[in-house]
N, C-alpha and C positions, 0 to 999 in steps of 0.2 A: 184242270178237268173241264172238256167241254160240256156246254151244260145243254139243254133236249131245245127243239126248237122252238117252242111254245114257252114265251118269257117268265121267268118266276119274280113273283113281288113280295115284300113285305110287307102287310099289310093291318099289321096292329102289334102292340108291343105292352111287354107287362115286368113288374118289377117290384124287387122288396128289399131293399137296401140301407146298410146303417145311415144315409143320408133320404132319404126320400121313399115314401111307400107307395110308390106308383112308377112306372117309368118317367113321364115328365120332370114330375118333382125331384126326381134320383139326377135327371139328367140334368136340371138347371145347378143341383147341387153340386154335384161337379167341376160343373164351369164357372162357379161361385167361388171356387175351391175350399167350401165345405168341407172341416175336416169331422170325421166321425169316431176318431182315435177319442178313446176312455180308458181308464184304470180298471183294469178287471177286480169287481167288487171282493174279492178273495183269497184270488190267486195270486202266489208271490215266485217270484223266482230267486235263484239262488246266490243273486248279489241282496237279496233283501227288498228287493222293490218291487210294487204291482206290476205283473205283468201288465203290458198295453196290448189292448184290444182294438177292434171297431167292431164295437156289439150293435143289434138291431135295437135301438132304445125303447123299444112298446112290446120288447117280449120279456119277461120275468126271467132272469138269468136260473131261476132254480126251474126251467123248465129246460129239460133235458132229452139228449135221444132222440129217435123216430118225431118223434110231438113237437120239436124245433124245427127239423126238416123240414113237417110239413108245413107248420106254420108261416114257413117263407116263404114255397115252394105254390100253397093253392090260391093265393092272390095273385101270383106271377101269372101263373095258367087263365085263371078266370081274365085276370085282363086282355091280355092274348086274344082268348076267343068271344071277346063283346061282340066283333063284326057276324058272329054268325048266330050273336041268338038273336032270331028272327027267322022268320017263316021261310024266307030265301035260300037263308045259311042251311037250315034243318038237316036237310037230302043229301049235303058235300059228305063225299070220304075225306074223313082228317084222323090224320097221323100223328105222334107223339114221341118224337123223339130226347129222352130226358139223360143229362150229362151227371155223372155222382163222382165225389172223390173215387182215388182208388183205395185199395184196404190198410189201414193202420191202425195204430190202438185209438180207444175210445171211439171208432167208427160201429157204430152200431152194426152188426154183425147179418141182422134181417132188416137193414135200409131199405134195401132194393124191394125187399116183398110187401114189406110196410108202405111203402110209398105208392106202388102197383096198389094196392086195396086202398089207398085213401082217394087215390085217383079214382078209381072207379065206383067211388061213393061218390066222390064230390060231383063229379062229370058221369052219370050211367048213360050207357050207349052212346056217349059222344065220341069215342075215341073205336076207328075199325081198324086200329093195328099200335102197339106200344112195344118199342127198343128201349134198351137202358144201356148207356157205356159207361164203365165204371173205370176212366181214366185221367181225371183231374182237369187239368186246366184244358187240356187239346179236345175234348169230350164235343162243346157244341161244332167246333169247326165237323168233328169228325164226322158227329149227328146231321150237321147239313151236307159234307158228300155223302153220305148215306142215303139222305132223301131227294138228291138232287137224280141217284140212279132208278133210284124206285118214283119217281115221277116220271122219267122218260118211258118207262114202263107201262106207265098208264096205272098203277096203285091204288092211288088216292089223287082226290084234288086237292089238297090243303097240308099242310106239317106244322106242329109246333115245335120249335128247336126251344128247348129248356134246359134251365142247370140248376142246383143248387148247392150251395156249401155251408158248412158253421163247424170252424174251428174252436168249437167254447167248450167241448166236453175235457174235463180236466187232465184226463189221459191224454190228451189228443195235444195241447198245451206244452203239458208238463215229456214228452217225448221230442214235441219243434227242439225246445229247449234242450236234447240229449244233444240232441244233431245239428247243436250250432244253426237256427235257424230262427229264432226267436228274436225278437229287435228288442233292445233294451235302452232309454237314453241315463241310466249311469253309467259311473268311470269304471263298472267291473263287467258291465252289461255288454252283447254283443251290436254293435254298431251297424252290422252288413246282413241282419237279419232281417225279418218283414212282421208287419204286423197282420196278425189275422185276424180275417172277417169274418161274416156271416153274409148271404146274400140269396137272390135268386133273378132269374132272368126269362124273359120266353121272349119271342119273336113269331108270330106267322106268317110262312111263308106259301102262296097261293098262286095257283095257274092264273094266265090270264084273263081264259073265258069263264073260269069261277070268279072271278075279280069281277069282272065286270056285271057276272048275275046280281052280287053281290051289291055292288052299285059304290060299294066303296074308292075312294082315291089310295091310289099306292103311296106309301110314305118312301119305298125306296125300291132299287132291282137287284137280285143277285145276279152276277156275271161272271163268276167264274169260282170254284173252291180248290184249293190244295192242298194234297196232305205227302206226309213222309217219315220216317223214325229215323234216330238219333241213336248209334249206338255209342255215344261215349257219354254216358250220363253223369249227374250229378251222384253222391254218394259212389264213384267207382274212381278207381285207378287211372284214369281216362283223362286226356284232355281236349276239350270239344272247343271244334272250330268253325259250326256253327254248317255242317254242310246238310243236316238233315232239314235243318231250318232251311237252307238256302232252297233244295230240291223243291221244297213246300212253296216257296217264292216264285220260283221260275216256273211253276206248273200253273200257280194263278195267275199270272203278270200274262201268261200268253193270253187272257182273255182281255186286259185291257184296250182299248180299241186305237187303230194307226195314229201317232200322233200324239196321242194323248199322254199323260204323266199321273201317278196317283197322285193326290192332293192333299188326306190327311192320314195319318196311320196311328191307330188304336190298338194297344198293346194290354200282358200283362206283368209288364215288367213291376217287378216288387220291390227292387232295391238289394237284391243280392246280387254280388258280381257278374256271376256264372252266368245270366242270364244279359246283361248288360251285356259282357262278352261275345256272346254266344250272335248275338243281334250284331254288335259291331263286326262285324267277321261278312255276316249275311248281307249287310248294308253295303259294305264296299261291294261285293259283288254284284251288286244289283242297282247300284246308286240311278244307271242313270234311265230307270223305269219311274223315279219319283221325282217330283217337287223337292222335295225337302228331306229328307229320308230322318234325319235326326232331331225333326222337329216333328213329335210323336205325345200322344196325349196315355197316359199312365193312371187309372184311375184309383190305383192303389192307395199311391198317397191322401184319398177320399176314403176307401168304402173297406182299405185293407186287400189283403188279398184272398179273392175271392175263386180262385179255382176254377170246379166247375160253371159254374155262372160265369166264367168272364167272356165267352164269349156273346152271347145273345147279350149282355149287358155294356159291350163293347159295340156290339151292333145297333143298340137305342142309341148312343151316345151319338153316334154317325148320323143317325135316320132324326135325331133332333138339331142338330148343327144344321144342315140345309137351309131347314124353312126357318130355321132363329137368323139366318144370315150372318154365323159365325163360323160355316165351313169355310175352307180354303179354295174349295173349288166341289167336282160334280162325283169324286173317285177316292172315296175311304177305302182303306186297307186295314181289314184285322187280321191279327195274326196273335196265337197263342201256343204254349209248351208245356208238356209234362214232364211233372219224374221220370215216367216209366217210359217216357221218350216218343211221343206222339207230338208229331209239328203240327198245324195245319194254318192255314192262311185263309182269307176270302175278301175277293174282290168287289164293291157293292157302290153301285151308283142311289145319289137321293138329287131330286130338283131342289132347283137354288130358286127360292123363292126373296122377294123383296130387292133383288138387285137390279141394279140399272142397266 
């Protein structure tokens, strides 16, 4: 997708992660390889063993529901929007675009409404326009082409791209586990399942001539987003070979600029096959827009997996490697997927600071 003429940045970043309560922190723990995997204090599955987790360790596992959500959810946001409280920021139209699972058991039923009213306590009048996609993991890619159209538009100056997820309600659990998705490491447990997380993510993404009122330094640039559906999904009959994903690829990859190669690619691969798959399928056709194509950072094996959230939490992880001087170069590539079959990808340059 081409993006409007007038350059978009990122410009502050926030996060609430079984490794790290802040974006920074979350992002050093990853490249720490900090794992966050625990024993779920209660939950057992039906080889006999605690379920494995990666819980948020400062939230009280008997807080449930809506009240966890948001728990993760309005530290992520607040951080995000530090750059604008200040008298400069005040006057910006900012937008709000927030990524949620899609519906399953033990997913509270009035999330969405719930979360809408807590935002608009925690933040009143800061927000002159709020979407909710309620589609799992592809949710922020989808949120940022969303707001990449409604910026060319002239909308808003400002978007916070957010997500949140938490796998912990026991329905929600005890159902992964129907459907063969649950990681277990005993001999009766499933092996090729994943562990789930809890998390949240935000990113703000800001015009350039608000960027500059602002007086803030851009941590990084969006340059291109893509999306596309999948219809051979997981749970069906189907066998996917990875071409809605690919569509998603080629759509962003045309923004990369003459010459260039992407450098690192941040995913949210979980460790279940289908998704491995689905990517090796996409990779050969695409290989040779990358550097490295299969040398890609998975942050699962850290924070769980994290769904909604993974991409804005995908996109710290990028906008922290630059200036740490442990990118590979100037051109991360996210890209994420749903069940319900939403690809999307984004293309995002960060300055490489400290290199010779």
């Amino acid at each position: 997708m081409s993006l409007p003429a007038e350059p978009l940045y990122i410009a502050a970043l926030g996060a609430s992660t079984p490794v790290g309560r802040d974006a920074l922190s979350s992002a050093a723990g990853v490249r720490a390889g900090i794992s966050g995997f625990a024993e779920h204090p209660y939950m057992i599955d039906t080889a006999g063993e605690p379920m494995r987790v990666a819980l948020a360790p400062w939230l009280d596992i008997d807080l449930q529901g809506n009240a966890r959500f948001e728990a993760l959810l309005m530290p992520a946001i607040e951080q995000a929007l530090e750059p604008l409280v200040n008298r400069s920021g005040s006057n910006l139209r900012v937008a709000l675009v927030l990524g949620l699972p899609s519906a399953r058991p033990g997913l509270p039923a009035d999330l969405q409404v719930a979360l809408r009213h807590s935002i608009g306590t925690a933040f009143p009048n800061r927000f002159s326009a709020l979407a909710v996609l309620e589609v799992g993991h592809a949710a922020g890619v989808l949120g940022l082409h969303a707001a990449v159209r409604k910026f060319a538009s002239d909308a808003f100056d400002a978007c916070v791209i957010a997500g949140v997820e938490s796998y912990m309600a026991p329905e929600t659990l005890g159902w992964l586990e129907e459907n063969e998705q649950l990681h277990g490491a005993g001999p009766l447990n499933n092996a090729w399942g994943f562990i789930p997380g809890e998390a949240a993510g935000a990113v703000l993404v800001v015009r350039e001539r608000p960027l500059a009122a602002l007086g803030a330094e851009p941590l990084g640039r969006v340059l291109s987003v893509g999306r596309a559906i999948e219809q051979n999904r997981i749970k069906t009959k189907t066998v996917c070979i990875g071409e809605g994903l690919t569509a998603a690829f080629r759509e962003t990859l045309a923004g990369l600029p003459s010459g260039a190669k992407v450098t690192d690619v941040y995913c949210d691969m979980n460790g279940e096959p289908y998704r491995a798959d689905e990517f090796g399928f996409t990779a050969v056709r695409t290989k040779d827009s990358f550097l490295s194509a299969s040398d890609f950072v998975a942050p699962a094996d850290c924070w769980g997996d994290v769904s909604a959230a993974s991409f804005p939490l995908a996109a710290i992880l990028s906008m922290a490697a630059g200036p740490k001087a442990y990118a590979n170069g100037a051109y991360p590539f996210v890209w994420t997927t749903s069940e319900t079959g939403e690809r999307g990808a984004a293309l995002l340059e960060v300055p490489l600071i400290g290199r010779a």
